[in-house]
Residue, then its C-alpha position, 0 to 999 in steps of 0.5 A: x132368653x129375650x132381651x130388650x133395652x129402652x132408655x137405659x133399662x134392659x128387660x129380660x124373660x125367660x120362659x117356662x111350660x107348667x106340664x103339672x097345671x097343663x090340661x091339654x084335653x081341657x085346652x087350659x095350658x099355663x105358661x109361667x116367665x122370669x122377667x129381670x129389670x135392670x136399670x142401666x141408666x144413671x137416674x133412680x126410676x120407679x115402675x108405675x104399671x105394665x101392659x101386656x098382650x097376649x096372642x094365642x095360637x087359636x087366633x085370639x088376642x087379649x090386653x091386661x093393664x094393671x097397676x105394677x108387677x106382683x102387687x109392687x112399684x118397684x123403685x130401681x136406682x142405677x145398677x140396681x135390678x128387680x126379679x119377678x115370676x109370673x104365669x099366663x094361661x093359653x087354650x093353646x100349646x103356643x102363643x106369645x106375650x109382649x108389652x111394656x112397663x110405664x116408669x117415672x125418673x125418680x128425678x125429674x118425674x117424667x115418664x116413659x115407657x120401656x118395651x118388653x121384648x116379645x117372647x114365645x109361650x110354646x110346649x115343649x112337646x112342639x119341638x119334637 
């Protein structure tokens, strides 16, 4: 698990490989991830959007922008977390993501942006 703190909220992920909607011989390797986000600080804040990069080991890297997680804005009041699954697709057995989530203080409307630590999407057949 990969864990980061940015101005009071700690990101977390871990990672899974989804064999069963793999195709290695079609290079279509899906990739799935648990992000928690807990706020640490002691102020409400509401994720507004995310942005990620994904690197694939063939060389190519591409950015995905997009309002919220899952289709939500979730508000976060102090010592409250959020959890969420999502999923990425490679053309190859390895690759990575990181990025960061925008947020707005509930409080004094301000915003920032929290890091996402960089996490690895690697088969688990690459370990062997």
């Amino acid at each position: 698990m990969e864990t980061l703190i940015t101005n009071g909220i700690q990101i977390s992920v871990n990672t899974f490989y989804r064999k069963d909607q793999s195709d290695p011989y079609a290079f279509q390797f899906i990739f799935g991830y648990h992000v928690t986000i807990e706020n640490l600080g002691d102020q409400p804040v509401q994720l507004l959007s995310r942005h990620w990069t994904i690197y694939d080991s063939i060389g190519s890297t591409r950015e995905v922008n997009g309002d919220g997680i899952v289709g939500l804005q979730p508000v976060l009041n102090p010592g409250e977390s959020h959890k969420y699954q999502s999923w990425c697709p490679l053309t190859s057995d390895m690759g990575y993501m990181s990025g960061s989530y925008l947020m707005q203080n509930l409080q004094d409307n301000t915003t920032f942006r929290a890091a996402i630590p960089k996490f690895n999407l690697i088969a688990p057949y690459k370990y062997s």
